[in-house]
FIKOLZA-1660 file (N, C-alpha, C; in steps of 0.1 Angstrom, whole numbers, plus 5000, padded with zeros to 4 digits):
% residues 99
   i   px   py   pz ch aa at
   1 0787 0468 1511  A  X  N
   1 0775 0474 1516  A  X CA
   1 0778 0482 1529  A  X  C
   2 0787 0477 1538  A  X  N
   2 0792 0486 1548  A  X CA
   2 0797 0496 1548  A  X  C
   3 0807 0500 1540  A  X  N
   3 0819 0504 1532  A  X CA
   3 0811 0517 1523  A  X  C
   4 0817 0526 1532  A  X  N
   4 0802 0537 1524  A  X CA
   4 0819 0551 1516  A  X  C
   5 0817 0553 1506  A  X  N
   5 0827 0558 1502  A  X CA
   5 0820 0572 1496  A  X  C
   6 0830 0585 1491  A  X  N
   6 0823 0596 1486  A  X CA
   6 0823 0607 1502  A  X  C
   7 0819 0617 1498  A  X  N
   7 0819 0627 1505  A  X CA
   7 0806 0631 1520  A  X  C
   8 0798 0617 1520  A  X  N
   8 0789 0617 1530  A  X CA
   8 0799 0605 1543  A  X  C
   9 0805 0599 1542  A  X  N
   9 0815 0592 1549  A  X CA
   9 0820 0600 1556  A  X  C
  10 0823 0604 1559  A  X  N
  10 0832 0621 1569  A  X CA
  10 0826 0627 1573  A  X  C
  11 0815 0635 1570  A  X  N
  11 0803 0643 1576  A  X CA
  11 0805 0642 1591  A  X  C
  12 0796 0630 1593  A  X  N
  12 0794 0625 1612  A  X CA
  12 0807 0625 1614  A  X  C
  13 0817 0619 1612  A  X  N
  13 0835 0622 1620  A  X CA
  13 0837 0636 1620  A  X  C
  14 0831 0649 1610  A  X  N
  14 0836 0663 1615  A  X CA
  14 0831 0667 1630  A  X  C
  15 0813 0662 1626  A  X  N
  15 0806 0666 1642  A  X CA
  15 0814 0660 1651  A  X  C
  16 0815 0646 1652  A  X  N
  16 0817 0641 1662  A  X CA
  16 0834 0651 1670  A  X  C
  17 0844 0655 1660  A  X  N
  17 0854 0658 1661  A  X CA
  17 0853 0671 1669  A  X  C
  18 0842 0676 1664  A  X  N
  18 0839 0692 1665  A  X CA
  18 0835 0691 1683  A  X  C
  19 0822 0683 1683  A  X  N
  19 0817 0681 1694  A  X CA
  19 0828 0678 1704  A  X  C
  20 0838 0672 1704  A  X  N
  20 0848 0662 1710  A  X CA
  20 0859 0678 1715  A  X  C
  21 0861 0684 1709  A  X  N
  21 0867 0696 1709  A  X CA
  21 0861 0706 1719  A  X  C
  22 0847 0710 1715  A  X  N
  22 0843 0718 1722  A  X CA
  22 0842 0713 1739  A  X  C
  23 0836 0699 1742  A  X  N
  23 0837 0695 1753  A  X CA
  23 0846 0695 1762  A  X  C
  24 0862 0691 1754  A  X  N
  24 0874 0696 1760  A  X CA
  24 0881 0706 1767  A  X  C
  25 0877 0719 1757  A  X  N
  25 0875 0732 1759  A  X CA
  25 0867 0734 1771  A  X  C
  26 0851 0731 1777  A  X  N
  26 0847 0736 1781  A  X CA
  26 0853 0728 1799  A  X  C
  27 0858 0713 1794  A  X  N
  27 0861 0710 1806  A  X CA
  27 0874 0723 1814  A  X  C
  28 0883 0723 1801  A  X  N
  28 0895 0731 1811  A  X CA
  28 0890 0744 1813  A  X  C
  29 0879 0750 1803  A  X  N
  29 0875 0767 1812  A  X CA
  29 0872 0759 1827  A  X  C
  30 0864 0751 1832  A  X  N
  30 0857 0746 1840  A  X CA
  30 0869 0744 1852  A  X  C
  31 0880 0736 1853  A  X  N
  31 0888 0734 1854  A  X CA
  31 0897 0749 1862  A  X  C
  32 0898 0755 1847  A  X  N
  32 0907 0769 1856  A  X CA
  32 0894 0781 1866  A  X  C
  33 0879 0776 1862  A  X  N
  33 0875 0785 1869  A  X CA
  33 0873 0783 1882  A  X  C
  34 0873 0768 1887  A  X  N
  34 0873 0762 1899  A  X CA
  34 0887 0767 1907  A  X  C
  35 0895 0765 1896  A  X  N
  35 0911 0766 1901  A  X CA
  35 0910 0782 1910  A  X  C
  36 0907 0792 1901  A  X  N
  36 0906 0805 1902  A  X CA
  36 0900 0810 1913  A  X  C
  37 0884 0801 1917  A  X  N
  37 0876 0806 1930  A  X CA
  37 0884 0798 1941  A  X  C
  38 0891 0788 1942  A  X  N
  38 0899 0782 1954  A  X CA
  38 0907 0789 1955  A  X  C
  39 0916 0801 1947  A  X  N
  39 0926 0806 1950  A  X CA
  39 0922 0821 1954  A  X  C
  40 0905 0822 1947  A  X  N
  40 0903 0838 1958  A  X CA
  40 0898 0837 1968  A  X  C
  41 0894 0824 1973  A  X  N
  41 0890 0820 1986  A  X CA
  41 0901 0817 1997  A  X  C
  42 0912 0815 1993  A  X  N
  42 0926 0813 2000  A  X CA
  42 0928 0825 2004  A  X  C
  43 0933 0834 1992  A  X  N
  43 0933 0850 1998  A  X CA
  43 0925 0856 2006  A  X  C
  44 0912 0851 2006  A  X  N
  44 0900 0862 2015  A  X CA
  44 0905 0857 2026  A  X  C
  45 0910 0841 2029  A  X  N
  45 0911 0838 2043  A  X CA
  45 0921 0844 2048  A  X  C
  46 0935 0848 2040  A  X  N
  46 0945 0853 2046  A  X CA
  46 0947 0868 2048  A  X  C
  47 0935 0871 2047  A  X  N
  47 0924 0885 2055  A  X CA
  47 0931 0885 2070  A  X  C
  48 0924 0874 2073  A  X  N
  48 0923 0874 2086  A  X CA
  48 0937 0873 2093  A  X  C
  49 0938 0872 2108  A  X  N
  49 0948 0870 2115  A  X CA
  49 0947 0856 2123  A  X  C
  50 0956 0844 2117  A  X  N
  50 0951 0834 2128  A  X CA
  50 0960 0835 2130  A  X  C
  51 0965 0838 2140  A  X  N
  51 0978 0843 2154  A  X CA
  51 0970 0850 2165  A  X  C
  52 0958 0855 2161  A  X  N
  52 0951 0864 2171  A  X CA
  52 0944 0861 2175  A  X  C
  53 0939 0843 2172  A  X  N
  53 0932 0835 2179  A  X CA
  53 0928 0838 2198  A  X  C
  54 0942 0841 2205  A  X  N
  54 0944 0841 2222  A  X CA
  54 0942 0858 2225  A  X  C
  55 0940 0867 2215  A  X  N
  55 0938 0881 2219  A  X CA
  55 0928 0887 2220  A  X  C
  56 0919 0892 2230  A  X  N
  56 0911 0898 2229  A  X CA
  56 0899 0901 2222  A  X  C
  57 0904 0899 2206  A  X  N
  57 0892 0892 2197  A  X CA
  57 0894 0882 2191  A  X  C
  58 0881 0869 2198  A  X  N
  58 0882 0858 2193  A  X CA
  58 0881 0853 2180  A  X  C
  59 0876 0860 2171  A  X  N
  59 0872 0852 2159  A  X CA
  59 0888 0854 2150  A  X  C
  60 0894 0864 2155  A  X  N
  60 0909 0866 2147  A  X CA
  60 0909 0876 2139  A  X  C
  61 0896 0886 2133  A  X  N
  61 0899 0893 2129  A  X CA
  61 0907 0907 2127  A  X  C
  62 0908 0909 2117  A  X  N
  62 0922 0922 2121  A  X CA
  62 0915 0937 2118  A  X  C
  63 0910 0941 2130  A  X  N
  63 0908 0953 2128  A  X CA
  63 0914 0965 2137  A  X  C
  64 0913 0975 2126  A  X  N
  64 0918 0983 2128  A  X CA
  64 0915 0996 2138  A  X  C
  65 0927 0999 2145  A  X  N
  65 0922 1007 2158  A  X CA
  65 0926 1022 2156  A  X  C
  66 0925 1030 2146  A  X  N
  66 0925 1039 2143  A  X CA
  66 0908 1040 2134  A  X  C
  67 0901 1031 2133  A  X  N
  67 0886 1032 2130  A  X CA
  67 0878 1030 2142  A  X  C
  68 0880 1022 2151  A  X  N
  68 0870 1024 2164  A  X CA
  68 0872 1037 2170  A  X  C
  69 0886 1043 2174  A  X  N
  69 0887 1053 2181  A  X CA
  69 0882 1067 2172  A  X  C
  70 0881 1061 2156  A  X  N
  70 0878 1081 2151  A  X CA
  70 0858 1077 2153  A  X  C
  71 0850 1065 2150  A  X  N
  71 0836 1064 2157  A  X CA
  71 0835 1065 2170  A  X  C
  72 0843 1066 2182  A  X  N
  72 0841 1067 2190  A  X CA
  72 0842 1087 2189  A  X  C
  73 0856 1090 2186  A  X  N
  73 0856 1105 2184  A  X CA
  73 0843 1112 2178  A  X  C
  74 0837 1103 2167  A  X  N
  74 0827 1113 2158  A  X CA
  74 0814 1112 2169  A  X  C
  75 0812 1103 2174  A  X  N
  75 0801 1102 2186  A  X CA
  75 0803 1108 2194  A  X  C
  76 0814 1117 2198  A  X  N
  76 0818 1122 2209  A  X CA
  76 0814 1140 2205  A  X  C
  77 0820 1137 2188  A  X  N
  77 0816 1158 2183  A  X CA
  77 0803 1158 2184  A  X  C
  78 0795 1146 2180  A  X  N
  78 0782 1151 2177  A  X CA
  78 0773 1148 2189  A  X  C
  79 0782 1146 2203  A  X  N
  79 0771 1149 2212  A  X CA
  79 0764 1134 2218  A  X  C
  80 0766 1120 2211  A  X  N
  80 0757 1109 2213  A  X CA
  80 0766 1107 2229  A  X  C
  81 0778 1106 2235  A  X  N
  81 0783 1105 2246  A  X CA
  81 0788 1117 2255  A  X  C
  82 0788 1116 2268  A  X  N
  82 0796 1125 2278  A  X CA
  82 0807 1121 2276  A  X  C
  83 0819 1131 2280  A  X  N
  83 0831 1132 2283  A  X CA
  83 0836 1120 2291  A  X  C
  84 0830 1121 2299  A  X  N
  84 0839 1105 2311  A  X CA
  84 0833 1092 2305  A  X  C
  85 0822 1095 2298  A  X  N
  85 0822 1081 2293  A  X CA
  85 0830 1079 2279  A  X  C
  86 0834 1088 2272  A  X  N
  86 0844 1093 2261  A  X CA
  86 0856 1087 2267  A  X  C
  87 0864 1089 2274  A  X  N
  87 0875 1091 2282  A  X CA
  87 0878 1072 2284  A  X  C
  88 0862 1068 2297  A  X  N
  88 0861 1053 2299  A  X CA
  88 0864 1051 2284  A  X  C
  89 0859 1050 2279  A  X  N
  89 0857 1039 2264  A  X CA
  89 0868 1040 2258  A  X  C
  90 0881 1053 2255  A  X  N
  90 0888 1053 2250  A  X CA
  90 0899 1051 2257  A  X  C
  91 0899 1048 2268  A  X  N
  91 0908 1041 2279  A  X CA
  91 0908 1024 2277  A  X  C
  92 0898 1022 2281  A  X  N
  92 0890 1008 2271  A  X CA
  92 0898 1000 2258  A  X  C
  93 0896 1009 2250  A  X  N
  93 0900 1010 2238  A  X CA
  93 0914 1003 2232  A  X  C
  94 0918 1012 2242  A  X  N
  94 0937 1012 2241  A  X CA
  94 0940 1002 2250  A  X  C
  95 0931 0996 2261  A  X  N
  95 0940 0983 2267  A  X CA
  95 0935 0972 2258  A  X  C
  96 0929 0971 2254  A  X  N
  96 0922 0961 2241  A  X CA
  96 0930 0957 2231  A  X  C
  97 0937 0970 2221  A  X  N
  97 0948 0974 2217  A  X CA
  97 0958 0963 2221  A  X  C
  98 0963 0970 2233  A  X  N
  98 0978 0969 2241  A  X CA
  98 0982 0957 2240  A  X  C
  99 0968 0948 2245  A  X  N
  99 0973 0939 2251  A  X CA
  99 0963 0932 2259  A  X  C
% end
């Protein structure tokens, strides 16, 4: 009476197999996508500069000083600053820079 024989005996063992399969699958997509965002979150951090923690900008970021001095330049063609304050700022600038 238990003991069920014939081609309905197997049915539920395919799902069950099937089911068992896909879950697997979905664990390791799951698995490498986590992997994936820890490792572009690693790189975004190594953006930054932590050496530059003690320099003049505290948060460490690394920016670039050939883009403040061409906004200070384009403020300068179009008139938003005077000359000596041009001059102060880009004097400024460069000890910031330096050191």
């Amino acid at each position: 009476m238990w003991l069920q024989t014939g081609p309905y005996h197997l049915a539920g063992l395919v799902w069950l197999i099937i089911i068992a399969v896909v879950v697997i699958v979905a664990l390791i997509a799951l698995a490498m996508a986590s992997s994936a965002m820890a490792r572009s979150r690693t790189a975004a951090r190594g953006k930054y500069d932590q050496t530059a923690i003690s320099s003049p900008n505290p948060v460490g970021l690394q920016v670039n000083e050939p883009d403040s001095l061409k906004i200070l330049d384009e403020r300068y063609a179009r008139g938003e600053i005077s000359r000596e304050e041009y001059a102060e700022r880009k004097t400024d600038l460069s000890k910031q820079w330096k050191g």
